[in-house]
N, C-alpha and C positions, 0 to 999 in steps of 0.2 A: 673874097672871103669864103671859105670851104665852111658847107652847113655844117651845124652841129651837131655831133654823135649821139645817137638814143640816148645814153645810159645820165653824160651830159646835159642832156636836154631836160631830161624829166627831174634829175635833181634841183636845177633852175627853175623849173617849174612847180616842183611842189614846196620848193624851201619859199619862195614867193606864196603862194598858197596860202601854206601854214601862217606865214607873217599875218596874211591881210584877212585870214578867219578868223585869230588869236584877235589881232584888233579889233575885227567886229566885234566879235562874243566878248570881251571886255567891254567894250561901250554899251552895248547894250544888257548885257544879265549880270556883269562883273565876274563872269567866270573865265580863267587863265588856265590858256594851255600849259604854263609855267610848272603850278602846280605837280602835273602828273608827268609831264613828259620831259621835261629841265634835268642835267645831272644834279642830283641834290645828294648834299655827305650822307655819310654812311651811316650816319646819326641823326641823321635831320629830313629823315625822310624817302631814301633813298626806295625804289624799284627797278629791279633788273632789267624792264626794258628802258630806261631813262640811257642808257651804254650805250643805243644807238639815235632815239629820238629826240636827246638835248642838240642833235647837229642838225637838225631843221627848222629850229627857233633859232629867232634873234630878237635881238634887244631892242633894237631902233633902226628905220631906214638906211640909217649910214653904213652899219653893221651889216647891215644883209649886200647892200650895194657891193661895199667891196668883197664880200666874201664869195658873191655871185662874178663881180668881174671875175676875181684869180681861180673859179672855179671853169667858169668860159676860158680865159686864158690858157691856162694849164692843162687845165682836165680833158679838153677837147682833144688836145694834141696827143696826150698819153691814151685815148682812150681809141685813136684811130689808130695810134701805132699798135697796142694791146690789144685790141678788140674787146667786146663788152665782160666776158667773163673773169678777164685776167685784170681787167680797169677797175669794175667792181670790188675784186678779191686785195685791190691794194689799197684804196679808197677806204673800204671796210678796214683793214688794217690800222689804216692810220688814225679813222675816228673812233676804235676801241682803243688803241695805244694811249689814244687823245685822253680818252674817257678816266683808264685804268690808271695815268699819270697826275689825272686831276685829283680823283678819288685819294689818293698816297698821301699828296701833299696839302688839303685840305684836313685829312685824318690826322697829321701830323700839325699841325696849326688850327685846328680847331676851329675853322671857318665852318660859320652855320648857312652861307650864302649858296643860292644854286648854281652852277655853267650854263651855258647856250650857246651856239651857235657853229657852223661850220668850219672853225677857225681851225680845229684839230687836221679837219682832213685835207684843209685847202694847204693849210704850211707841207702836209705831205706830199702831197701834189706838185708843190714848189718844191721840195727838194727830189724828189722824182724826176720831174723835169730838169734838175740840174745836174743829175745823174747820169740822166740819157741824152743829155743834148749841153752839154757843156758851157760850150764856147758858142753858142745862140744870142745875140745880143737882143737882150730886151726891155722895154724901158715900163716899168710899174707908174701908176700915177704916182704914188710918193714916194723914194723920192723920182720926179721925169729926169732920170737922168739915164742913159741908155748905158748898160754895162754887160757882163756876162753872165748867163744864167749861173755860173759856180759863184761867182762877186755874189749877186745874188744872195745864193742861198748861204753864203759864210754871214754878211753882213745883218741878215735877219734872225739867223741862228743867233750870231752873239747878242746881238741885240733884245732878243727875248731875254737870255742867259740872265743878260746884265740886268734889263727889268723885273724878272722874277725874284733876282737876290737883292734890287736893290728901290726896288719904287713900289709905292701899295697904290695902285691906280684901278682895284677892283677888275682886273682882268687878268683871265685865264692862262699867264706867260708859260706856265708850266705844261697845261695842256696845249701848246703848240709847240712846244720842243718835244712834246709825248708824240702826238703827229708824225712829228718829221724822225723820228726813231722806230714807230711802226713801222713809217714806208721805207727806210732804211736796211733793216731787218725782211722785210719784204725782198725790198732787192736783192740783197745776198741768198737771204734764201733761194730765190729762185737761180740766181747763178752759181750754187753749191758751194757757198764762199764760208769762211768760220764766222759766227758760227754752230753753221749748219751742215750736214754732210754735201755728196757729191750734188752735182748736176743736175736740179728738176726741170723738166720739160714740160 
């Protein structure tokens, strides 16, 4: 197993971090990271830095677990093939894409509830991956069924689609198809594809 890449390593690290200091300081003072740092509507409390610090929180262990594997999974691999500056700049992308897609449809629905968690950047990560490495067989814990990173990222794509338009299960569907359209848009960009002009290097 190749060590983990800096940029990798230390998101792992402090989204863990964050988890288990939020936890203490709620047991003991009852004060929440949630609060200040959570994406909250635009109505209901919002601050300008919440666009990047709601993606360090999480909700509950489970939450952070899997959002830490497919950031280990994925993030590692794009992050050794891009190196730290260009890994960052797409990461970043996809957790404001995340942010700025919550924020829409929220404002549009009227939902007074806040976002959390990584789930913006990790979906982009995941379709990043499936951008650069196609035909990669790999098998997610759910479902363990080994397929190709494109299967992949088509079958989580709709499947968000379809829970965004069609289940109220209190989670962010919309800001993980927001994700996976930053990094999207990221790709093209940097390949000068429409659209965006020519060739960045």
């Amino acid at each position: 197993m190749p060590p983990i890449p800096p940029i990798t390593k230390w998101l792992l690290i402090i989204n863990v971090a964050a988890f288990f200091i939020d936890d203490l300081l709620r047991m003991a003072t009852g004060f929440s990271f949630v609060r200040w740092f959570a994406l909250w509507p635009l109505a209901h409390g919002f601050l300008p830095w919440q666009v990047v610090t709601y993606a360090f929180l999480h909700g509950d262990i489970i939450h952070l677990l899997f959002n830490m594997f497919a950031l280990w999974m994925f993030g590692g691999e794009l992050e050794r093939l891009w190196g730290d500056k260009r890994y960052m700049q797409f990461y970043g992308a996809s957790v404001l894409a995340a942010a700025a897609t919550q924020l829409i449809v929220v404002g549009i629905t009227g939902s007074p509830f806040p976002t959390l968690g990584a789930s913006g950047g990790v979906y982009g990560l995941l379709l990043g991956f499936g951008m650069l490495f196609p035909n990669r067989q790999i098998m997610l814990l759910i479902p363990p069924i080994p397929l190709k990173a494109k299967t992949y990222v088509l079958i989580f794509g709709a499947l968000e689609l379809w829970m965004g338009l069609r289940v109220s299960d209190g989670v962010a569907h919309f800001a993980h198809l927001g994700g996976m359209l930053g990094a999207f848009l990221m790709i093209r960009y940097w390949r000068g594809q429409a659209p965006f002009g020519r060739r960045r290097r």
